[in-house]
Backbone as ProteinMPNN parsed JSONL, in Angstrom:
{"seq_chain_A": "XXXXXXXXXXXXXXXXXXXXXXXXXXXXXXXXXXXXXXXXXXXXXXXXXXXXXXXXXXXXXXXXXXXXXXXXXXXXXXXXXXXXXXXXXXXXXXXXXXXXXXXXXXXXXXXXXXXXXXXXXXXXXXXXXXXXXXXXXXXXXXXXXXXXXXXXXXXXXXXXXXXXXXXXXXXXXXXXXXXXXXXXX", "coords_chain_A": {"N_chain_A": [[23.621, 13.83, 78.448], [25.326, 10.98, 77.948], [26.91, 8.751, 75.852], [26.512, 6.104, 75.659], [24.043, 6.024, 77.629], [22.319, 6.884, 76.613], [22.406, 5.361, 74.648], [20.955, 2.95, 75.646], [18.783, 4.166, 76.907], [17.31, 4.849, 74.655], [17.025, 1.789, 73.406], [15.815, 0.846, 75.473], [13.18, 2.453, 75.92], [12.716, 1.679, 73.509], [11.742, -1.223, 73.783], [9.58, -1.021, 75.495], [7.702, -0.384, 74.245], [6.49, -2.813, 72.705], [4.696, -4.937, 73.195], [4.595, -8.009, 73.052], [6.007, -11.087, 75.059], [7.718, -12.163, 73.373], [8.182, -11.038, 71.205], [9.434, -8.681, 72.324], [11.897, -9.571, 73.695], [12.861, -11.069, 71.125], [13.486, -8.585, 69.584], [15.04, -7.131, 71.345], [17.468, -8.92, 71.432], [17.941, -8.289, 68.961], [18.861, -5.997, 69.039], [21.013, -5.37, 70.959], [22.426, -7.172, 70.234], [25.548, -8.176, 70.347], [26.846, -7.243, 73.061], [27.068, -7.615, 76.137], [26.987, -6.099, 78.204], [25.26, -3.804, 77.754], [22.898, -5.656, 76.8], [22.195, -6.43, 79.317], [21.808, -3.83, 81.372], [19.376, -2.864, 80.172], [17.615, -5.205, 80.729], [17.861, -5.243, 83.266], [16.686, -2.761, 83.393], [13.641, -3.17, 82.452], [12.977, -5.485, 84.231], [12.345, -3.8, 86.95], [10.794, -1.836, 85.316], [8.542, -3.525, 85.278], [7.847, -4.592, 87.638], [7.298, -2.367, 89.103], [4.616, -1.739, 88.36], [3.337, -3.479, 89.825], [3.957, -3.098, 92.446], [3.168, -0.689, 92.715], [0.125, -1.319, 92.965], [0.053, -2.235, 94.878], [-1.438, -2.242, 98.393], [-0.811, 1.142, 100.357], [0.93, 1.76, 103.159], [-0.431, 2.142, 106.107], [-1.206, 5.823, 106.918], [-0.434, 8.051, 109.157], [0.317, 11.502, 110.993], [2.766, 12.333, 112.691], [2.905, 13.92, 116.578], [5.018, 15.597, 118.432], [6.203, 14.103, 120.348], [6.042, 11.333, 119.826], [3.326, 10.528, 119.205], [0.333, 9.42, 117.586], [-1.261, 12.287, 115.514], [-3.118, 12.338, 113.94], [-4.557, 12.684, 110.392], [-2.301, 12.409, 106.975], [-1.775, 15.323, 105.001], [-3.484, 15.981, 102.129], [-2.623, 14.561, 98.291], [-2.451, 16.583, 97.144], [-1.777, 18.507, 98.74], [1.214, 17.628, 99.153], [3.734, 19.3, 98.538], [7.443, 19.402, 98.369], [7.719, 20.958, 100.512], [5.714, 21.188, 101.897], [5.552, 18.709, 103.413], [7.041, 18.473, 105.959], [7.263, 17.797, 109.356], [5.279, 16.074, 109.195], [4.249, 12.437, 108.897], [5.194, 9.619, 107.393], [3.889, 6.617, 106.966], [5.656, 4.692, 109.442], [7.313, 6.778, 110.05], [8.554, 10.382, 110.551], [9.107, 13.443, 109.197], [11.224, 15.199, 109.635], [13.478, 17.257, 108.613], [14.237, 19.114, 105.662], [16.619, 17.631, 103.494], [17.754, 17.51, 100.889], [17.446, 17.281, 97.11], [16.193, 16.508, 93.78], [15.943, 15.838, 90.399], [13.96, 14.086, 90.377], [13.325, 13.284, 92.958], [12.846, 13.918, 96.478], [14.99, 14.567, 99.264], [14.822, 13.534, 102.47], [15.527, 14.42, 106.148], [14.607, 12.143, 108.851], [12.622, 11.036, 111.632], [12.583, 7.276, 112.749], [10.076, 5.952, 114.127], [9.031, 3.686, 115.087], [9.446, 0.494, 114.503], [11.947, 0.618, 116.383], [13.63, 3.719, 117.62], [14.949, 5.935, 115.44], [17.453, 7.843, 113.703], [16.979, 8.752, 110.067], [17.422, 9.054, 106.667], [15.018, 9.367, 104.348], [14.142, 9.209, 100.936], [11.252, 10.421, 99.037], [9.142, 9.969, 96.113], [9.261, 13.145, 94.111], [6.034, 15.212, 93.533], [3.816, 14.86, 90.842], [5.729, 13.464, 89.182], [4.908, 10.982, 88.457], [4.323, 9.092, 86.654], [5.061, 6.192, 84.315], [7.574, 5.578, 83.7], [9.326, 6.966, 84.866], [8.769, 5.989, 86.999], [9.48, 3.184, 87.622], [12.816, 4.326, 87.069], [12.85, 5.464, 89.344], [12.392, 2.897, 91.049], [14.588, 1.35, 90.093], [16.495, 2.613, 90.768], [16.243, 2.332, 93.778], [16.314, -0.294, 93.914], [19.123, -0.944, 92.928], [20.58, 0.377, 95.388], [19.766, -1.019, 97.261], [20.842, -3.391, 96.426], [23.533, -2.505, 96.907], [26.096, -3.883, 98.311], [28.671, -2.169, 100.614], [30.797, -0.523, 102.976], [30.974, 2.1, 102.452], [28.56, 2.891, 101.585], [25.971, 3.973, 101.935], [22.889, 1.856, 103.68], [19.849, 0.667, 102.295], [16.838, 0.227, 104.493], [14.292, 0.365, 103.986], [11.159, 0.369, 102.543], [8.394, 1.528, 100.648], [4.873, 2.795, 100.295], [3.882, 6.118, 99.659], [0.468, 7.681, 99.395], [0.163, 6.593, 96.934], [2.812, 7.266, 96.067], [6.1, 6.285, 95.595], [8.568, 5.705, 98.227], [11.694, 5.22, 99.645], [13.922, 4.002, 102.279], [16.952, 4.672, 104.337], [20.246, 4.458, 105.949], [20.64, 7.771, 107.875], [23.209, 9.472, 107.108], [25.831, 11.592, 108.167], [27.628, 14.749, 107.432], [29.381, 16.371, 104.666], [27.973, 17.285, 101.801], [27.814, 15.3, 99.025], [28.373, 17.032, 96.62], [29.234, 19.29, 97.385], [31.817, 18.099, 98.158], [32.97, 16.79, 96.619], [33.341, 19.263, 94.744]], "CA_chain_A": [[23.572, 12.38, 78.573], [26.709, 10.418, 77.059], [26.212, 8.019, 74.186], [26.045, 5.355, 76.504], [23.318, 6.214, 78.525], [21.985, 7.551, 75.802], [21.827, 3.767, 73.886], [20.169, 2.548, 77.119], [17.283, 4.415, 77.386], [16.909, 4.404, 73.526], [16.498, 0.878, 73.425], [14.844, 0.559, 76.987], [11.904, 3.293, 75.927], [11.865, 0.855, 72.097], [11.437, -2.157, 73.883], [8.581, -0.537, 76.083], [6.504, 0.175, 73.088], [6.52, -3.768, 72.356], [3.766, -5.817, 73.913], [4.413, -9.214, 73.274], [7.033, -10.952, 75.187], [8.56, -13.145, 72.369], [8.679, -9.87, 70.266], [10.62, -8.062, 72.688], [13.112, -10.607, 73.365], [13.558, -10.819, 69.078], [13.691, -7.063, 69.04], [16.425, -7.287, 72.28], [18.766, -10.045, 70.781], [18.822, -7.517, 67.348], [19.388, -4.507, 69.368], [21.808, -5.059, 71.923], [23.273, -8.358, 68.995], [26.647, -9.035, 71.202], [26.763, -6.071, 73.545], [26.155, -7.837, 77.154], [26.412, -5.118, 79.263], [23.875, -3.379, 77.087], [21.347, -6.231, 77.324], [22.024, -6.394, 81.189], [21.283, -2.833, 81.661], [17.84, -3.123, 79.639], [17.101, -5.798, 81.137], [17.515, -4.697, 84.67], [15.228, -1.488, 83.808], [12.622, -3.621, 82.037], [12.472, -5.971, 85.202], [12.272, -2.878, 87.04], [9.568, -1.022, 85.085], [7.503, -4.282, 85.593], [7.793, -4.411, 89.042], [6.897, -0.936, 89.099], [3.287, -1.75, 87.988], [2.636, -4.644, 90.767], [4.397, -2.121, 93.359], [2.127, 0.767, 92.964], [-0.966, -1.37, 92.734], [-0.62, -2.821, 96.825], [-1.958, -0.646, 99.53], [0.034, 1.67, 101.339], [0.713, 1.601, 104.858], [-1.487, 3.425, 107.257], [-0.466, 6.924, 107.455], [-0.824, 8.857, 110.421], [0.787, 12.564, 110.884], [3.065, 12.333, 113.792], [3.474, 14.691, 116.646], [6.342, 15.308, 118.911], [6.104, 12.785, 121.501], [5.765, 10.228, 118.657], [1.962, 9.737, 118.97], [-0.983, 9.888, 116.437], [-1.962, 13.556, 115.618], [-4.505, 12.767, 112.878], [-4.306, 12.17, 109.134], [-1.747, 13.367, 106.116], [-2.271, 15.984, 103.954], [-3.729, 15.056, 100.461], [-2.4, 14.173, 96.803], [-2.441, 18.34, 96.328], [-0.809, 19.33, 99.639], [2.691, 17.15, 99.25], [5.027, 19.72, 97.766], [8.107, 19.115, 99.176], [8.038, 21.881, 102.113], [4.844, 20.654, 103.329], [5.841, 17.582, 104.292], [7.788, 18.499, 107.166], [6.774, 17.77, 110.371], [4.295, 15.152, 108.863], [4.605, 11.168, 109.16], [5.207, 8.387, 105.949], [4.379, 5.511, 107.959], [6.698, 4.809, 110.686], [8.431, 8.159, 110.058], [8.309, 11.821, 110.768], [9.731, 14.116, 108.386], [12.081, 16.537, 110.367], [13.787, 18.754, 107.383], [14.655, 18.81, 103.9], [18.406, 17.646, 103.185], [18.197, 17.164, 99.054], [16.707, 17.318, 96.366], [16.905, 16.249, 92.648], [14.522, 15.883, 89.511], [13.164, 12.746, 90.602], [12.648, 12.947, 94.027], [13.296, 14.961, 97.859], [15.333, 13.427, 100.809], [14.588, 14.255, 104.51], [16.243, 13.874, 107.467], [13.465, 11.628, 109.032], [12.95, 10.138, 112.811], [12.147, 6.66, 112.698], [9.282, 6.116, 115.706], [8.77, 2.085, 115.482], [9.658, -0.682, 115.826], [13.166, 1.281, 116.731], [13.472, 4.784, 117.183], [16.543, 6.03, 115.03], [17.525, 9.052, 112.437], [17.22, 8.003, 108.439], [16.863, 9.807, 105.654], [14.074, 9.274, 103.412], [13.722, 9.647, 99.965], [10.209, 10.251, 98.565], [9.275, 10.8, 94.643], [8.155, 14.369, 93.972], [4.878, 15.193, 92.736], [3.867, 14.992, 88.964], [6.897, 12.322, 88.554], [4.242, 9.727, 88.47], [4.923, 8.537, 84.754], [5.735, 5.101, 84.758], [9.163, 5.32, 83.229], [10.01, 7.7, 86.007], [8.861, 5.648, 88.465], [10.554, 2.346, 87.19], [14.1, 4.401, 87.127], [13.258, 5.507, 91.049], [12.747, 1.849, 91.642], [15.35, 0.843, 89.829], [17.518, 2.974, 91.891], [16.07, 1.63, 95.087], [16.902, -1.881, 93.811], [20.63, -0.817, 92.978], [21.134, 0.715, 96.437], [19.396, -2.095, 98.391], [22.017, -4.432, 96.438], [24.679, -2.463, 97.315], [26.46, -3.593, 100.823], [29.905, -1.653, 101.331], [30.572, 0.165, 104.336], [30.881, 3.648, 102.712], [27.417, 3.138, 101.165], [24.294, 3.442, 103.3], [22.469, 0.44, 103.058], [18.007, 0.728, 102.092], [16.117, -0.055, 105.57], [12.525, 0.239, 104.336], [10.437, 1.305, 101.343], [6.868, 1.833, 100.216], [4.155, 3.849, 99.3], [2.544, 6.949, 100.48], [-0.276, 8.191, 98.407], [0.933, 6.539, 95.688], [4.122, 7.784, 95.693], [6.809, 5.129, 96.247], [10.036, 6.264, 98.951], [12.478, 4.419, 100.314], [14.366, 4.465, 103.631], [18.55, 4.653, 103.812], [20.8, 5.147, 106.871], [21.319, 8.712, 107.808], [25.424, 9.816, 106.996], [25.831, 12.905, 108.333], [28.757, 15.592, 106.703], [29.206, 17.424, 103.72], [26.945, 16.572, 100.852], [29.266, 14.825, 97.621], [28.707, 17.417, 95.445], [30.588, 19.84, 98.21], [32.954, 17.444, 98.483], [33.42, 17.337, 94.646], [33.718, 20.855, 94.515]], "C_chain_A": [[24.684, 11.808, 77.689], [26.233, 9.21, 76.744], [25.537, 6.541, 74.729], [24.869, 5.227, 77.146], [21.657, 6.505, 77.811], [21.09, 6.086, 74.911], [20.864, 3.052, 74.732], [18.736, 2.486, 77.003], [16.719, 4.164, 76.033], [16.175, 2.849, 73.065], [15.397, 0.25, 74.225], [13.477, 0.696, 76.485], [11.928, 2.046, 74.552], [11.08, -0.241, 72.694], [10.245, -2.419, 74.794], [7.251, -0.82, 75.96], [6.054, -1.908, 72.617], [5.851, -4.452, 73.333], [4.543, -7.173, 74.499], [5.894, -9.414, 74.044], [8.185, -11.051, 74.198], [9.186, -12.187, 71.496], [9.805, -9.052, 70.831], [12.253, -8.684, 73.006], [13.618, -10.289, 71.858], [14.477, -9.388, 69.523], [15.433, -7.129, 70.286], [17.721, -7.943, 71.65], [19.128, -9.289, 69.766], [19.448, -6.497, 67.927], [20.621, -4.457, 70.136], [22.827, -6.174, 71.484], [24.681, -8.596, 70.729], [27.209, -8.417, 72.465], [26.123, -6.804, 75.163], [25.554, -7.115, 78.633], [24.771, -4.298, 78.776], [22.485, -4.286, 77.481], [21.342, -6.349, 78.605], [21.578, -5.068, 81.639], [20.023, -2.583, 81.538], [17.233, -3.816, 80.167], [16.784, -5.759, 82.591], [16.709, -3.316, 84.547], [14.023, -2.022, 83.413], [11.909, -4.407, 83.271], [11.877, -4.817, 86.26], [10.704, -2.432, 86.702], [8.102, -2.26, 85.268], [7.096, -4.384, 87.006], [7.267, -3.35, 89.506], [5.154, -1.103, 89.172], [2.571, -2.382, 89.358], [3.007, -4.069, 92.061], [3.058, -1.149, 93.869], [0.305, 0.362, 93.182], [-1.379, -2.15, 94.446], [-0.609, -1.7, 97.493], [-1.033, -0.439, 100.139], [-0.175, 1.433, 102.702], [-0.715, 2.431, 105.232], [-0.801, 4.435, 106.97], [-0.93, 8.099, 108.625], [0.421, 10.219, 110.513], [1.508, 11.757, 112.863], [3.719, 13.155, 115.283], [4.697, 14.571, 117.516], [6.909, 14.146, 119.86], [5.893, 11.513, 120.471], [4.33, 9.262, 118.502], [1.686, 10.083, 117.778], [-1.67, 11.089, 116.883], [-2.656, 13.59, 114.574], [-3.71, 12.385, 111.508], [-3.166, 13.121, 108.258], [-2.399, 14.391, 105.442], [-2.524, 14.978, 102.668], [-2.797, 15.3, 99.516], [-1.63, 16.079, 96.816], [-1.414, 18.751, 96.885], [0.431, 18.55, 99.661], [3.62, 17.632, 98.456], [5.932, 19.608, 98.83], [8.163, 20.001, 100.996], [6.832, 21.569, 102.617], [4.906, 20.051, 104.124], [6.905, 17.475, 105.616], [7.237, 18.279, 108.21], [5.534, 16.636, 109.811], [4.88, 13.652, 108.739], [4.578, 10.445, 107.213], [5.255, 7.208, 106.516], [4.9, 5.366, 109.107], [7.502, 6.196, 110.934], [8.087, 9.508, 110.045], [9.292, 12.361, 110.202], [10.114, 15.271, 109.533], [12.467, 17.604, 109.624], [14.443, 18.006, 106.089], [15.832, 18.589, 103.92], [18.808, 17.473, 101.634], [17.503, 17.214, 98.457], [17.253, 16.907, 94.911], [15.927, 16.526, 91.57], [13.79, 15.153, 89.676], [12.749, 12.633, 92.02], [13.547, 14.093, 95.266], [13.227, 13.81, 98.595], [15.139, 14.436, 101.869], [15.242, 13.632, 105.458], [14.629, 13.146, 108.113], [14.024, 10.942, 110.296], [11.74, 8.69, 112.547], [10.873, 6.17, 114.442], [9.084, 4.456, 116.111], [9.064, 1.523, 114.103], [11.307, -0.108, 116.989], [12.89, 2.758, 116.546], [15.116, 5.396, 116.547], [16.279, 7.504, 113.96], [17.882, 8.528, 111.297], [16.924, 9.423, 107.545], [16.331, 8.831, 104.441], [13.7, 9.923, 102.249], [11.93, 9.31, 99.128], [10.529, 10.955, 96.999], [8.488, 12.082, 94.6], [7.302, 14.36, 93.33], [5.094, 15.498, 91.296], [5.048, 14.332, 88.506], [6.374, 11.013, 88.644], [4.132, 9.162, 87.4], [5.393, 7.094, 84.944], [7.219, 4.798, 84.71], [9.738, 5.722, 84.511], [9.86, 6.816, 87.254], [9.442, 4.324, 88.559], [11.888, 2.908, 87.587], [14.069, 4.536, 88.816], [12.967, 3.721, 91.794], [14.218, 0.981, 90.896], [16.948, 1.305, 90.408], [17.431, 2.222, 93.261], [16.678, 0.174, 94.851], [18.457, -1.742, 94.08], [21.057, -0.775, 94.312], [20.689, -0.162, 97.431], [20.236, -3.394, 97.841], [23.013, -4.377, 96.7], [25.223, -3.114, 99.082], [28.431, -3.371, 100.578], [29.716, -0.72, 102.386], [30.75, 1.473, 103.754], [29.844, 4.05, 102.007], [26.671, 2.984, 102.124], [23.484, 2.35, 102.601], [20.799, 0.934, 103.27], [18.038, -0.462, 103.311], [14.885, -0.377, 104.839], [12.226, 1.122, 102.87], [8.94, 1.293, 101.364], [6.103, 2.654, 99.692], [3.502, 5.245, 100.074], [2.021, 7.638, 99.642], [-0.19, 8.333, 97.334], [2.063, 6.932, 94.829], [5.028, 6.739, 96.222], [8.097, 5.962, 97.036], [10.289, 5.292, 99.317], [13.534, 5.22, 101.569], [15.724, 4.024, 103.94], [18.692, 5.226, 105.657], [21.0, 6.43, 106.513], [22.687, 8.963, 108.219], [25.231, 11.408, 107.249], [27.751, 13.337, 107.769], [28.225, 16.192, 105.569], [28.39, 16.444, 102.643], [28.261, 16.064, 99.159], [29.311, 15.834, 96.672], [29.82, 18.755, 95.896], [31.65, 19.506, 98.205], [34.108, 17.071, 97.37], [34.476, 18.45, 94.683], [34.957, 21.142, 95.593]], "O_chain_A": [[24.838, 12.356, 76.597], [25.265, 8.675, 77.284], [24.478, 6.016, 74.386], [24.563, 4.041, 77.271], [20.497, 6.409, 78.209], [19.908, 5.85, 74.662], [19.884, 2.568, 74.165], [17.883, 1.599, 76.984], [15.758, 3.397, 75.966], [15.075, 2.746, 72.524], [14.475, -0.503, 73.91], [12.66, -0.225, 76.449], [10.91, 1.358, 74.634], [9.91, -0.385, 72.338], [9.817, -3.556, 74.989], [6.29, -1.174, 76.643], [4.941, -1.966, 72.094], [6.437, -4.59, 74.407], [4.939, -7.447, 75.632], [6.798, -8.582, 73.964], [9.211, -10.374, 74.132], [10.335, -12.285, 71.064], [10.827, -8.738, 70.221], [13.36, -8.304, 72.627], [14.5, -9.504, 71.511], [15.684, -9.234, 69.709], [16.603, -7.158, 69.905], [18.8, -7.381, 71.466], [20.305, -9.304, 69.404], [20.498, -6.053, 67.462], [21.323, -3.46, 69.971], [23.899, -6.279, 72.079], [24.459, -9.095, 71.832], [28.101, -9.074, 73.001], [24.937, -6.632, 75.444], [24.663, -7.242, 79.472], [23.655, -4.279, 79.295], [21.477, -3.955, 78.106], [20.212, -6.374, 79.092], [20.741, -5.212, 82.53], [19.386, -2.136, 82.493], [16.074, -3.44, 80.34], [15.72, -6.134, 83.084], [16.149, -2.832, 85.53], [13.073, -1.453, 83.95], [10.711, -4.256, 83.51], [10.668, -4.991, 86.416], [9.718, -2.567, 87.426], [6.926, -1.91, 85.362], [5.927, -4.224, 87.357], [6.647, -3.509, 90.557], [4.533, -0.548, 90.078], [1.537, -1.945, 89.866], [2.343, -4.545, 92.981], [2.36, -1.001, 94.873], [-0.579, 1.18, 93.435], [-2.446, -2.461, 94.976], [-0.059, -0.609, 97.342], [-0.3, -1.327, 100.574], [-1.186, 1.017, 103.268], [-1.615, 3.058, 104.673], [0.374, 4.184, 106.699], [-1.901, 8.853, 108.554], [1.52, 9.896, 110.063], [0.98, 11.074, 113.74], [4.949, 13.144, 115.343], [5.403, 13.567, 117.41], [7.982, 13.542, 119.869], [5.276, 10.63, 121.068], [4.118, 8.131, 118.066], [2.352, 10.772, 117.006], [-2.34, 11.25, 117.903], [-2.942, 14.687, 114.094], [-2.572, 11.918, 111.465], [-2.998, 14.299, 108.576], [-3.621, 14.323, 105.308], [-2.094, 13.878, 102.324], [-2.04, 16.244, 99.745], [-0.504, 16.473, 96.512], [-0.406, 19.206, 96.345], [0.997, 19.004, 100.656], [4.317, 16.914, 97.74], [5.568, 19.666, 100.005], [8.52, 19.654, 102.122], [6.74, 21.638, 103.843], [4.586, 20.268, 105.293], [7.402, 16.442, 106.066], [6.125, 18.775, 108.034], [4.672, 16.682, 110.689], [6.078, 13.617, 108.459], [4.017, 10.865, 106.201], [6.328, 6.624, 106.671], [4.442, 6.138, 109.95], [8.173, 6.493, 111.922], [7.099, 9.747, 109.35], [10.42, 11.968, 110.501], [9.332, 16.02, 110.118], [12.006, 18.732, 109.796], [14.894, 16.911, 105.754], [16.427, 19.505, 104.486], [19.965, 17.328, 101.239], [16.411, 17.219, 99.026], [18.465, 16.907, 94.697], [15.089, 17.406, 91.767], [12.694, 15.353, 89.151], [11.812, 11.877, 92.279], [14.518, 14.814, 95.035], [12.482, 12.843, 98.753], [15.265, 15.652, 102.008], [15.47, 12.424, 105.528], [13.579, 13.697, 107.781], [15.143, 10.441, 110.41], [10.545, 8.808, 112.274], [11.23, 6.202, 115.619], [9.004, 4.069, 117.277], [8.936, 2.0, 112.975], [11.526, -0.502, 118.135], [12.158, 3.171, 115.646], [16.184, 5.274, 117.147], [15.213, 8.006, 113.603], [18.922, 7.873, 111.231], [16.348, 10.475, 107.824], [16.903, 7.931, 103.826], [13.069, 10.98, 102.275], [11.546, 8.2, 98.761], [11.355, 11.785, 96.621], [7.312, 12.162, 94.956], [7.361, 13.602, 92.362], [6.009, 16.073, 90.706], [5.427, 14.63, 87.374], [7.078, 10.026, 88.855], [3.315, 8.279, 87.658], [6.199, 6.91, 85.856], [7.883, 4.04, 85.417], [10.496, 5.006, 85.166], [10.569, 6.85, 88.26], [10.007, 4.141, 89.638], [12.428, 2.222, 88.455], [14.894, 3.98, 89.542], [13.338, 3.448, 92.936], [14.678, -0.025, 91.435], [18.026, 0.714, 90.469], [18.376, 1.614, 93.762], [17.464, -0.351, 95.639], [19.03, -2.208, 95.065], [21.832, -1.66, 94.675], [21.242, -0.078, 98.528], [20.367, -4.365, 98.585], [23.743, -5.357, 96.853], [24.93, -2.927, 100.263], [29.237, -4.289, 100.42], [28.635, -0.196, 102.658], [30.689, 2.303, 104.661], [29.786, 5.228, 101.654], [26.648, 2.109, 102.989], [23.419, 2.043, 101.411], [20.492, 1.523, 104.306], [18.701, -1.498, 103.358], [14.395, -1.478, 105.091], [12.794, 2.079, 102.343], [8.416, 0.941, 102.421], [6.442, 3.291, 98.695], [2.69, 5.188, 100.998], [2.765, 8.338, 98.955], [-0.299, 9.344, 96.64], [2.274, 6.963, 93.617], [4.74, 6.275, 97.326], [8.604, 6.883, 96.394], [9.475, 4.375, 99.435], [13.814, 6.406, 101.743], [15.817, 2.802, 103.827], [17.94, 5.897, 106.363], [21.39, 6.712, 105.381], [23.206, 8.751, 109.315], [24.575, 12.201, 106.573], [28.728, 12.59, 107.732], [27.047, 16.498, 105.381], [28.247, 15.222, 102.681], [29.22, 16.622, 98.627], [30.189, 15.729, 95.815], [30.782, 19.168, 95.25], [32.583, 20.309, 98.237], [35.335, 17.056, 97.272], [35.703, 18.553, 94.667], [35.466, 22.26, 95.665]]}, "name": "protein", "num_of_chains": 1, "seq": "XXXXXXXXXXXXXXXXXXXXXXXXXXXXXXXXXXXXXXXXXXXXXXXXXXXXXXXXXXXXXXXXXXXXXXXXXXXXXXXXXXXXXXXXXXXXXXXXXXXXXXXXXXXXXXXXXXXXXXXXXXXXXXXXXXXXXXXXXXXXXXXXXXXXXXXXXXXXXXXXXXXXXXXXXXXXXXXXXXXXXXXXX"}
């Protein structure tokens, strides 16, 4: 992590620990003193990790397993059964998980067919299990936020998000080619 990133979360996780608002504000104005990227960064994960709370606490869609013909073939697996390779061939809402295309520490993307209101190909990122921590799940919305503010044309632009079994994913055009870190390399 570089020093930067590093000051971030340092302050982020202090200002966490701090109830009141008025206090965290104080404590903000000493910590991040003239530094405005700093308090803009904090402050976009703090909005973030709040949002996070009022997120996870509305009901998920319906979920229905979906089979090939894009009907209803019955319910998801549970809480236990969603390691990433189960979920193949199983629905998140509107969507049917086709195959795995990524993975990270925070979460697995799928190539995914959308079945309604349009039928189209996306990839869907869901958070992996046991990354239900709030911090963790603040930074995966605080990604979703970033990438649903981005709009250039060589970014995919966030379609759709939500919850499934208390797991929050979001829903991105699928870009087909080499993956960036190939492309890196």
């Amino acid at each position: 992590m570089d020093p930067r990133e590093k000051a971030v979360k340092d302050v982020f996780d202090r200002a966490l620990e701090i109830a009141s608002p008025e206090q965290r504000q104080a404590f903000l104005d000493e910590a991040c003193g003239d530094d405005a990227d700093l308090r803009s960064q904090v402050d976009a994960l703090l909005r973030a990790h709040d949002q996070a709370g009022s997120f996870l606490e509305a009901p998920a869609r319906p979920e229905v397993t979906v089979d090939e013909e894009g009907g209803s073939a019955g319910s998801n697996p549970s809480v236990e059964d969603l390691s990433p390779g189960t979920l193949i061939g199983t629905g998140i809402g509107p969507y049917k998980l086709l195959q795995q295309i990524g993975s990270g520490g925070m979460g697995t993307v799928y190539m995914a067919e959308q079945i309604e209101p349009v039928r189209r190909r996306v990839a869907l990122k869901v958070i992996n299990p046991g990354m239900d921590s709030r911090q963790v799940i603040a930074r995966f919305e605080a990604e979703r936020q970033a990438l649903a503010m981005m709009d250039h044309q060589n970014i995919a632009r966030v379609l759709d998000a939500g919850t499934t079994l208390g797991r929050p994913y979001f829903v991105m055009e699928l870009v087909k080619g080499m993956s960036i870190v190939e492309y890196c390399d």
